[in-house]
C-alpha positions as CSV (number, residue, x, y, z in Angstrom):
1,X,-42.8,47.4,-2.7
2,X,-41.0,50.9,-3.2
3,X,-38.3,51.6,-5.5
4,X,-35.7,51.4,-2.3
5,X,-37.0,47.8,-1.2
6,X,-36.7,46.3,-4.7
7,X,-33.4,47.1,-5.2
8,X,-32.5,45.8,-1.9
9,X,-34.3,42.6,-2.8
10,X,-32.0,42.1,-5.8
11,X,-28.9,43.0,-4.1
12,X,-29.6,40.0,-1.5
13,X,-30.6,37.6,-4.2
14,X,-27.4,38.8,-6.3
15,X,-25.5,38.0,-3.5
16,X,-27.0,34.7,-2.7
17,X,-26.4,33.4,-6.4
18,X,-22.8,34.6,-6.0
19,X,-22.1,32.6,-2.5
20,X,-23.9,29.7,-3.8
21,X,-21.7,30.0,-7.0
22,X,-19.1,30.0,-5.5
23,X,-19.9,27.3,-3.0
24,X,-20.9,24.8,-5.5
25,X,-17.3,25.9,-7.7
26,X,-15.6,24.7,-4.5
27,X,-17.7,21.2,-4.2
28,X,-16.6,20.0,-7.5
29,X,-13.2,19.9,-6.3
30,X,-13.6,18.7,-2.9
31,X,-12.3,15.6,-2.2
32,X,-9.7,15.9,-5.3
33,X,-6.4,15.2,-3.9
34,X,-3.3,16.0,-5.6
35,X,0.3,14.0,-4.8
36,X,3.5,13.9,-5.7
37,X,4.5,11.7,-8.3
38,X,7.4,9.7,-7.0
39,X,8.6,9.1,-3.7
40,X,11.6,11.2,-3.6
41,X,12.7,14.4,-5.2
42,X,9.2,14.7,-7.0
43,X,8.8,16.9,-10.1
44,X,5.7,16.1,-11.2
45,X,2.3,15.4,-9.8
46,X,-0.8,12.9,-9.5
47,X,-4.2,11.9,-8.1
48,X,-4.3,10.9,-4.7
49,X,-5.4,7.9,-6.1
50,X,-2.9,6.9,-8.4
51,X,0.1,8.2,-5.3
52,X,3.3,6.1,-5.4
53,X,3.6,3.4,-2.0
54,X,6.3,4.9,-0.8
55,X,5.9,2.8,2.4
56,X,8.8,0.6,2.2
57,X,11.6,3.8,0.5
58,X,14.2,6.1,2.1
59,X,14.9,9.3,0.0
60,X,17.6,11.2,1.3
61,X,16.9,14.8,2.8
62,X,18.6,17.1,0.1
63,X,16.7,20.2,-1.1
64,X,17.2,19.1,-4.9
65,X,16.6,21.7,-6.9
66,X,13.9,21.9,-9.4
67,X,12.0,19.6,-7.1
68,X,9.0,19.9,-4.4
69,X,11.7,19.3,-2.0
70,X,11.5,21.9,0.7
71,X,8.8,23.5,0.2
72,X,10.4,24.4,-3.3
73,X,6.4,23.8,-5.3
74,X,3.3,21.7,-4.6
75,X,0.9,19.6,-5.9
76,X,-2.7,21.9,-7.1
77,X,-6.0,20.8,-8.6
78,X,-5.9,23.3,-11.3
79,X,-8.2,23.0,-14.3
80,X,-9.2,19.2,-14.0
81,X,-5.9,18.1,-13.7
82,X,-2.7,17.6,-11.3
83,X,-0.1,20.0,-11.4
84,X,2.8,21.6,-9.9
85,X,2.7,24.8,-8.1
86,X,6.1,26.3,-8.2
87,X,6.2,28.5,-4.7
């Protein structure tokens, strides 16, 4: 293999590593679902799992702020945890 074909070789594999990096970075997190907290005028988040039933409550529609109301922040896996995402 010449010079030209080697280094080719390597820029594919470099790539490869990179994509599957990258791929497996985003299959850790899959499946991790972030909530809000309470039913109405949210300030924090949780898991998925651990979501409030808010089935049976009526929150009013006010944009309180310092909320997630109204698009206001959102819920994020960031660094193994829950948090809010101020927007």
């Amino acid at each position: 293999m010449n010079k030209r074909g080697l280094i080719g070789f390597l820029v594919v594999v470099v790539v490869l590593l990179v994509v599957g990096f990258i791929w497996f970075i985003g299959e850790l997190d899959d499946g991790v679902e972030c909530v809000p907290a309470s039913c109405c005028h949210a300030t924090e988040c949780v898991l998925g799992v651990d979501a409030p039933d808010c089935d049976s409550v009526a929150c009013t529609m006010n944009c309180e702020p310092g909320t997630l109301d109204c698009g206001q922040g959102g819920c994020e896996y960031v660094d193994g945890e829950c948090e809010v995402v101020w927007g």
